[in-house]
C-alpha positions in Angstrom: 0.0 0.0 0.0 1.6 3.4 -1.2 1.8 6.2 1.4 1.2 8.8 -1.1 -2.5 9.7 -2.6 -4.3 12.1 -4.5 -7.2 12.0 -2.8 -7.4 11.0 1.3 -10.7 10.6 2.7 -11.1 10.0 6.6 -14.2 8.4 7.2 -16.1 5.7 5.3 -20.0 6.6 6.1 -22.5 7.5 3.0 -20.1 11.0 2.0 -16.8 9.6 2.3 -17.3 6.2 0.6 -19.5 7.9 -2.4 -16.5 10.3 -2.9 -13.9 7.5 -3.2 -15.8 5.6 -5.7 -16.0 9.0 -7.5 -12.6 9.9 -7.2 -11.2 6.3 -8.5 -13.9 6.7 -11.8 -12.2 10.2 -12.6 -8.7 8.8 -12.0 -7.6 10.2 -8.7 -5.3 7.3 -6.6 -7.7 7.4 -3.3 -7.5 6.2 0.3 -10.5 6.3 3.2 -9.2 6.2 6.7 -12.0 4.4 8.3 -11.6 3.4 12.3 -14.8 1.6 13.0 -16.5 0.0 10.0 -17.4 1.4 6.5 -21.1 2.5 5.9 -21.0 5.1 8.7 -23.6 5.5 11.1 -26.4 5.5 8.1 -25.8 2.1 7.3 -24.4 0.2 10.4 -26.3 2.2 13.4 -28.9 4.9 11.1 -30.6 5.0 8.3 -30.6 1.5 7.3 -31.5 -0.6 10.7 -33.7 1.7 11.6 -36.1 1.1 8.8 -35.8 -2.7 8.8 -37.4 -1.9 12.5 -39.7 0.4 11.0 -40.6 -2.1 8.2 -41.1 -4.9 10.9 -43.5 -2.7 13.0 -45.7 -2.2 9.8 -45.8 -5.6 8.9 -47.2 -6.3 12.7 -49.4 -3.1 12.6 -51.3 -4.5 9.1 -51.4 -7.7 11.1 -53.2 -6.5 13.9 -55.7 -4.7 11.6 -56.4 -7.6 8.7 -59.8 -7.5 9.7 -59.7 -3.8 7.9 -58.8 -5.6 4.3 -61.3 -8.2 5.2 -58.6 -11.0 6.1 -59.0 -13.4 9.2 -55.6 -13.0 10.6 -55.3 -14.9 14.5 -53.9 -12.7 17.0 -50.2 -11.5 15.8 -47.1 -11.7 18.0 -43.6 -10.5 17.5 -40.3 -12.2 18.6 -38.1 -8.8 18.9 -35.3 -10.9 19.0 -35.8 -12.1 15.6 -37.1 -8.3 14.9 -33.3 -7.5 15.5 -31.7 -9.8 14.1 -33.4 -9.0 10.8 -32.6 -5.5 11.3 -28.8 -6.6 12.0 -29.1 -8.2 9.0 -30.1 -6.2 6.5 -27.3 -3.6 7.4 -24.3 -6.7 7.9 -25.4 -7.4 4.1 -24.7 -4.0 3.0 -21.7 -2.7 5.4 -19.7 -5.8 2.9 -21.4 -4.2 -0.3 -19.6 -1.3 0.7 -16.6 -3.1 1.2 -17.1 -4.6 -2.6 -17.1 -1.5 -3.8 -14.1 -0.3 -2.2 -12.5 -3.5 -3.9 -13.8 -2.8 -7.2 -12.7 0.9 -7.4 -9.5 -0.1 -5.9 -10.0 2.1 -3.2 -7.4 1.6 -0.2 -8.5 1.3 2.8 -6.4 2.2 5.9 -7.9 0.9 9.5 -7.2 3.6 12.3 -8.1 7.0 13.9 -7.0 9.6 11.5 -4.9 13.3 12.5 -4.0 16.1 10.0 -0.6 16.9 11.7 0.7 19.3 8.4 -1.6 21.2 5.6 -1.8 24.4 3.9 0.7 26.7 2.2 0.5 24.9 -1.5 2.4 21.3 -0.4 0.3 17.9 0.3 -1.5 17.1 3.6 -0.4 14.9 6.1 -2.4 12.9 8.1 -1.0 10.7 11.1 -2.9 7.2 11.1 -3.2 5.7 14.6 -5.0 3.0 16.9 -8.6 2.5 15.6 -10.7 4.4 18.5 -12.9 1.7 20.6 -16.0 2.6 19.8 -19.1 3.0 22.4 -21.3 0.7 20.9 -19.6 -2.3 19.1 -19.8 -2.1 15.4 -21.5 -4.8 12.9 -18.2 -6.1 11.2 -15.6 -5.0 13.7 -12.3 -3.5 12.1 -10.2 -6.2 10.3 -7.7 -7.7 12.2 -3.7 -7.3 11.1 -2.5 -4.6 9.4 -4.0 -1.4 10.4 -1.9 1.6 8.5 -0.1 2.7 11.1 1.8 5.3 9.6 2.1 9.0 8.2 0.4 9.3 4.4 0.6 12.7 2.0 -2.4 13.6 0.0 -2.7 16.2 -2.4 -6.2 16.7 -1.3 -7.9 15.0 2.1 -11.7 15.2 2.7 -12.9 15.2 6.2 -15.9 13.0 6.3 -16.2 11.6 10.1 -20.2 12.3 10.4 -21.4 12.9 13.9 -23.0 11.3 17.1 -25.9 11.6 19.4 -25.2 14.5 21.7 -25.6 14.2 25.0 -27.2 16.0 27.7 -25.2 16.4 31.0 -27.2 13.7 33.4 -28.5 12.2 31.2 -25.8 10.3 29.7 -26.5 7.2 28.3 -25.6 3.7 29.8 -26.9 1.2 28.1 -29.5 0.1 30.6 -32.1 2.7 31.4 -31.1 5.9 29.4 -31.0 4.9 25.4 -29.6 6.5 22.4 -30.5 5.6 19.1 -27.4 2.9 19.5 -29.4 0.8 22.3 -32.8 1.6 21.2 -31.5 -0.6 17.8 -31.0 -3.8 20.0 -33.1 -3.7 22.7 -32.7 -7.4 25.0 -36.8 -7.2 25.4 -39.7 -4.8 24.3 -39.9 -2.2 27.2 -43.4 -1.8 28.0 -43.2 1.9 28.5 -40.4 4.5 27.3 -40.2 8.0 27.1 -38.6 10.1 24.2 -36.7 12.8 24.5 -36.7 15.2 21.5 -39.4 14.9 18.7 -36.9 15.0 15.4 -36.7 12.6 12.8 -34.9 9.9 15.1 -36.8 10.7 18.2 -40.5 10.6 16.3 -39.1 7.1 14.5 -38.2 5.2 17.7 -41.5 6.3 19.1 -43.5 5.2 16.4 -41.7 1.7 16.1 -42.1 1.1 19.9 -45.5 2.2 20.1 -46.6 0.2 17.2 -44.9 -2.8 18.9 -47.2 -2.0 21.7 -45.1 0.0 24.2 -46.5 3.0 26.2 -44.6 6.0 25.0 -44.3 9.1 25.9 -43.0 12.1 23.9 -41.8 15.2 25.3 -40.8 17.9 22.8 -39.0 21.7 24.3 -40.3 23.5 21.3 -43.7 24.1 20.9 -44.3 22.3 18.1 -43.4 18.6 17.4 -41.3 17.6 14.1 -39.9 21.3 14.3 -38.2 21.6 11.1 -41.3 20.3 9.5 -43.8 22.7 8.1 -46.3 23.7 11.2 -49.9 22.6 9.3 -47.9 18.8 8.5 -46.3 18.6 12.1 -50.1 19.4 13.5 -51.8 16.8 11.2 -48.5 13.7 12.0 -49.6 14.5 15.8 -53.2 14.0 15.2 -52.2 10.9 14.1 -49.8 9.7 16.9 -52.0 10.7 19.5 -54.6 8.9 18.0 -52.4 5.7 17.6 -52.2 6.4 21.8 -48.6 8.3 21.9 -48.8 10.9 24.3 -46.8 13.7 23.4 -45.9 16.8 25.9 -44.8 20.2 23.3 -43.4 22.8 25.0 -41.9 20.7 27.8 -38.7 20.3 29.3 -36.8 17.8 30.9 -35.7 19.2 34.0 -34.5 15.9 35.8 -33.8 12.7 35.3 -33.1 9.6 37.9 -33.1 6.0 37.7 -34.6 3.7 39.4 -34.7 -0.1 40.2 -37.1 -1.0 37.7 -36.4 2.4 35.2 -36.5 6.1 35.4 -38.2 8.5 36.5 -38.3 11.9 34.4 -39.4 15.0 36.1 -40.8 17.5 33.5 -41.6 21.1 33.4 -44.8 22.3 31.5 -46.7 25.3 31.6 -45.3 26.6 35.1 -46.4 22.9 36.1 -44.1 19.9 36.9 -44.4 16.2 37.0 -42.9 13.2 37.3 -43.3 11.0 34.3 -42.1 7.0 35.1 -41.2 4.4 32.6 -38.7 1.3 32.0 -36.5 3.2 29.6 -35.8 6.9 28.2 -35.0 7.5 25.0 -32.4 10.5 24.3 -32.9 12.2 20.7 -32.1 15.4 21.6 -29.9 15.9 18.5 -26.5 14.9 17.2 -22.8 16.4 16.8 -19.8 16.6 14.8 -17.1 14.5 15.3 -14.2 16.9 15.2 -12.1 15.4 18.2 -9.2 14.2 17.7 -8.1 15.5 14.0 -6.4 18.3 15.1 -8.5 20.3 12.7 -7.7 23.8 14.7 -4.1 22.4 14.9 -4.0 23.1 11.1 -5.9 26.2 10.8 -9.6 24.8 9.9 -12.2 26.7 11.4 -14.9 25.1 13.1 -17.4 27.2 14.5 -20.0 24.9 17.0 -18.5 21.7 16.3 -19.2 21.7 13.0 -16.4 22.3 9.9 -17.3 25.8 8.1 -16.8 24.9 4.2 -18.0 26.8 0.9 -20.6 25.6 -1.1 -18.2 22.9 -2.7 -16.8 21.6 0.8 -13.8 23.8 0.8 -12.4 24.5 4.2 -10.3 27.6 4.7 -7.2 25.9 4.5 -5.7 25.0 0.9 -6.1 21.1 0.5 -8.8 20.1 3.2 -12.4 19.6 2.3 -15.6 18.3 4.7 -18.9 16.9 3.4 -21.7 15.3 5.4 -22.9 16.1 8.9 -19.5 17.0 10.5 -20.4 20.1 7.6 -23.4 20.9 9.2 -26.8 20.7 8.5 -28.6 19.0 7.1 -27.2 15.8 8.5 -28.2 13.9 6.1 -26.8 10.4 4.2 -28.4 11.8 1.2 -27.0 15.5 0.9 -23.4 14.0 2.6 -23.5 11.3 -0.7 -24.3 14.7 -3.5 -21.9 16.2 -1.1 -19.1 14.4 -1.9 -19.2 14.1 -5.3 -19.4 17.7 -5.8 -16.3 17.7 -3.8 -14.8 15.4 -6.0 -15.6 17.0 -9.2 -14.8 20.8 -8.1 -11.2 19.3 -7.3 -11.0 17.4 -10.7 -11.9 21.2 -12.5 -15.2 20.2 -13.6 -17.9 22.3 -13.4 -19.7 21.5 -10.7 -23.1 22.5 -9.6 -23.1 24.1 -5.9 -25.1 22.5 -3.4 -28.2 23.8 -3.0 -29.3 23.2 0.4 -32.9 24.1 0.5 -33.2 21.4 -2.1 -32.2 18.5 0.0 -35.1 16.5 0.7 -36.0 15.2 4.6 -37.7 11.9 5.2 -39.7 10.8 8.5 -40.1 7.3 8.2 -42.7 6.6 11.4 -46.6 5.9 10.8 -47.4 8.1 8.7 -44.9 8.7 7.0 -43.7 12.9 6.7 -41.8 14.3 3.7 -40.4 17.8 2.3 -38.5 19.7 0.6 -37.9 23.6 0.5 -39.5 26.3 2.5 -42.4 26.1 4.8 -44.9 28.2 4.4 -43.7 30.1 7.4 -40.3 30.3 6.1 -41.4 31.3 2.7 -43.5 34.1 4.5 -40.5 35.5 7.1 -38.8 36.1 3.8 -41.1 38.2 2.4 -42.4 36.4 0.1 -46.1 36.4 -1.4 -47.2 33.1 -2.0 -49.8 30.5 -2.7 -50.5 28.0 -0.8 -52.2 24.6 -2.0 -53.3 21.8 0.0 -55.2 17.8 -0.8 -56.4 15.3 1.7 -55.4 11.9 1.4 -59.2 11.1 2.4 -60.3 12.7 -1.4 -57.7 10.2 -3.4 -59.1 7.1 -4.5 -55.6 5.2 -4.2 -55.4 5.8 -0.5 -58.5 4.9 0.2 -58.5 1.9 -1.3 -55.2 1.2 0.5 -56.7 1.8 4.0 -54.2 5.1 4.2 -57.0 8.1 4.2 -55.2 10.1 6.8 -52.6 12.8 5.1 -52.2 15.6 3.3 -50.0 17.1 0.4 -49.2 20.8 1.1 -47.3 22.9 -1.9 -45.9 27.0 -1.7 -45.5 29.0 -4.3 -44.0 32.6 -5.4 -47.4 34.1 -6.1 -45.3 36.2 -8.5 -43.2 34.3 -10.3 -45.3 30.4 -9.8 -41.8 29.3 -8.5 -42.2 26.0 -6.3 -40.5 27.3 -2.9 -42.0 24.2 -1.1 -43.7 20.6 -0.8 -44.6 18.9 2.0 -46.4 16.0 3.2 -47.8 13.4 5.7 -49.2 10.2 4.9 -48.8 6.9 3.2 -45.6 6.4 0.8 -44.6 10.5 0.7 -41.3 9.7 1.3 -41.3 7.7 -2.2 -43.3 11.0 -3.4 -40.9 13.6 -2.3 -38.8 13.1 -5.0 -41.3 14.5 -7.8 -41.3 17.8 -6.2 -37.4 17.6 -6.1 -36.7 17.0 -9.2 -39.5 19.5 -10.8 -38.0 22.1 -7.7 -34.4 21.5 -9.6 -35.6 21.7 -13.3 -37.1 25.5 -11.9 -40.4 24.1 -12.7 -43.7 26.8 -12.5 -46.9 26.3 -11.4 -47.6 26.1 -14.8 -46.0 23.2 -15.9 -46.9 21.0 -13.1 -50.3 21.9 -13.6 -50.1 20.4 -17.2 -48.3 17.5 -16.3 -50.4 14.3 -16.6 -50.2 12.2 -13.6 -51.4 8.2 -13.5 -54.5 7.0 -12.2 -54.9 5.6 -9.6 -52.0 6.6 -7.7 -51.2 8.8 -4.8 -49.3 10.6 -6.7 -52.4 12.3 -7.8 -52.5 14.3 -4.6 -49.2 16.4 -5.7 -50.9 17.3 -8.9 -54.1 18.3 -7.1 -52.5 20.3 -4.2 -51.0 22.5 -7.2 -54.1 22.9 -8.8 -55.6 24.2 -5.2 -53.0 26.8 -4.7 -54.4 28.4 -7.8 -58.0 27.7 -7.3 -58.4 24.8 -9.7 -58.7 22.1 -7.3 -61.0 19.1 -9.1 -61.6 16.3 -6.5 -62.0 18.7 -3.5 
């Protein structure tokens, strides 16, 4: 293995092993300094896992409710053993994938913790390969044993692509037992039969909606007012309709003021209103948010500014400091697999001198994968407004779409803003069955700079839910048919 590279990625999640692959088709001799397992947290402890759980709840819920489709289905059970093991799985399958494609590129791939100890001033980066770190929770495929790449390697150009980690609160650390991250809420021993969430975010709302569908008592409790709070407000109300009704209860504009354990769990003391109570359950769940990880790299060492734990980079993940780059969610928001994979091959192909698009941010599509499903892309309607903007707002209801009632999926809606000037889409959102296969019509017609206009004379099949997006354009400018 040659100590010298063009390209020197350190990390191997969704944005560092995307750029690799890219870097080895344009002809760039590329390394990834990986120091747990490749796949990242998206694929080994994210992403992936987490909707082979959601998958298995779904399965159970349609179980429980045959009688619905008219099937005579005896009462279901779940072994959540077997539930895991699936889970563990599906992500063991595609953490070797990854691996395969690392082969196939001809890729290197150097085990252990990564430091930038030299970069800057015209000549190549060099970054000091170490121990692997020990990581908190043990990954799927632990790192290989034998050679590690212990050593000191040069690199014309080295990408920073180390992803981030659930933050955590001062007492209310995790440990394994009583107070969960999304690490031990993957793997649970047994199915608690109550839990309380901490933070209502994409990861917090998921795990809620698996357990709860699995039958746990859970509780949400959420500091901002409103639940799902990057979400547009009309889409958060109408997903909490829906939990609450599925028997989540869910405490908005709450805060966790304590936290103790117990013998049998924890007690949560929570703030509300001037009011305070003591919530009890067998475990706590703690999605409260996540954070770079910038320890260890020596990044300020070498002049890179990071401002709040996260890397600041330009629209093409340049870094202040000639030769280092960052992509994914150690570049900040959104931390995403999705934007971190575009990420990187923009990266990639703004060092190569191709003319690369920028990324565009406010394109980047979010998914929610609980029951129902949430969706968006681009600015909510408040958003859209706090700029200034005039705009026109259209809106469907699953319940007027033939396709979702049919599938016994009537509760949603489609929600669309536009420039009431210009017919620019600014926004799409949605809750309800299948919108996160959806979203992606709206992206693609928000990056073509499709208008109102053109949507509106797009022909969509029938019977499909798709039908909705169509529909919640045509209500925005008063042409609404089914409705």
């Amino acid at each position: 293995m040659a100590d010298t590279y063009d390209i020197l990625i350190i990390g191997g999640g969704p944005g560092g092993y995307v750029a690799a692959i890219r870097a080895a088709q344009l002809g760039f001799k590329t390394a990834v300094v990986e120091r747990e397992h490749l796949g990242g947290i998206c694929l080994n402890w994210g992403c992936i896992p987490t909707k082979a759980l959601l998958r298995s709840a779904e399965v159970f819920h349609y179980a429980e409710h045959g009688d619905n489709y008219g099937l005579k289905i005896q009462k279901p059970d779940f072994d959540i053993a077997a539930v895991v093991k699936r889970s563990r799985g599906v992500s063991a399958q595609l953490n070797g994938g990854v691996a395969g494609l690392m082969k196939k590129n001809k890729v290197d791939v150097i085990w252990g913790q990564a430091k930038l100890t030299k970069a800057g001033k015209g000549g190549p980066v060099e970054v000091e390969v170490g121990e692997p770190t020990k990581p908190a929770v043990q990954p799927q495929n632990p790192v290989p044993k034998g050679v590690l790449g212990h050593g000191t390697y040069k690199a014309r150009h080295v990408i920073v692509a180390t992803g981030a980690r659930p933050r955590v609160l001062p007492g209310i650390e995790a440990d394994g037992d009583r107070i969960w991250t999304y690490f031990e809420a993957m793997k649970p021993q047994a199915m608690p039969k109550s839990l309380i969430v901490m933070g209502s975010g994409a990861i917090g709302i998921e795990f809620a909606s698996f357990y709860r569908t699995m039958g746990a008592d859970v509780t949400v409790v959420e500091l901002l007012p409103q639940i799902l709070p990057v979400e547009d407000a009309e889409i958060a109300a109408v997903a909490r309709k829906q939990f609450e009704k599925q028997g989540m209860k869910i405490l908005s504009d709450a805060k966790v003021a304590k936290v103790a354990k117990t013998a049998d769990g924890v007690e949560v003391t929570v703030e509300q209103g001037g009011k305070s109570q003591v919530l009890k359950a067998e475990k706590l769940i703690s999605a409260v948010g996540v954070q770079g990880n910038t320890e260890g790299l020596n990044l300020e060492g070498v002049g890179v500014t990071v401002e709040r734990g996260l890397i600041k980079t330009d629209p093409y993940g340049r870094t202040n400091v000639e030769g280092v780059y960052a992509i994914g969610d150690v570049a900040g928001a959104p931390m995403l697999a999705h934007k971190a994979e575009h990420e990187g091959t923009i990266c990639i192909e703004k060092i190569k001198g191709m003319d690369a698009h920028p990324m565009k941010r406010t394109q980047i599509p979010g998914c929610t994968y609980c029951q129902p499903q949430i969706a968006s892309v681009g600015l909510t309607e408040a958003k859209a407004k706090e700029e200034g903007r005039e705009v026109k707002v259209g809106r469907f209801r699953f319940l007027a779409n033939g396709k979702a009632i049919a599938l016994g999926e009537p509760d949603g809606m489609v929600k669309t803003v536009f420039d009431a000037k210009t017919g620019e889409l600014l926004g799409a959102h949605m809750v309800g069955a299948e919108v996160t296969e959806l979203i992606q019509g709206f992206v693609i017609a928000m990056g073509l700079e499709t208008t109102e206009e053109e949507l509106m004379h797009t022909v969509f099949p029938h019977p499909t839910l798709s039908e909705m997006m169509h529909e919640s354009v045509l209500d925005a400018y008063g042409k609404v048919i089914h409705m």
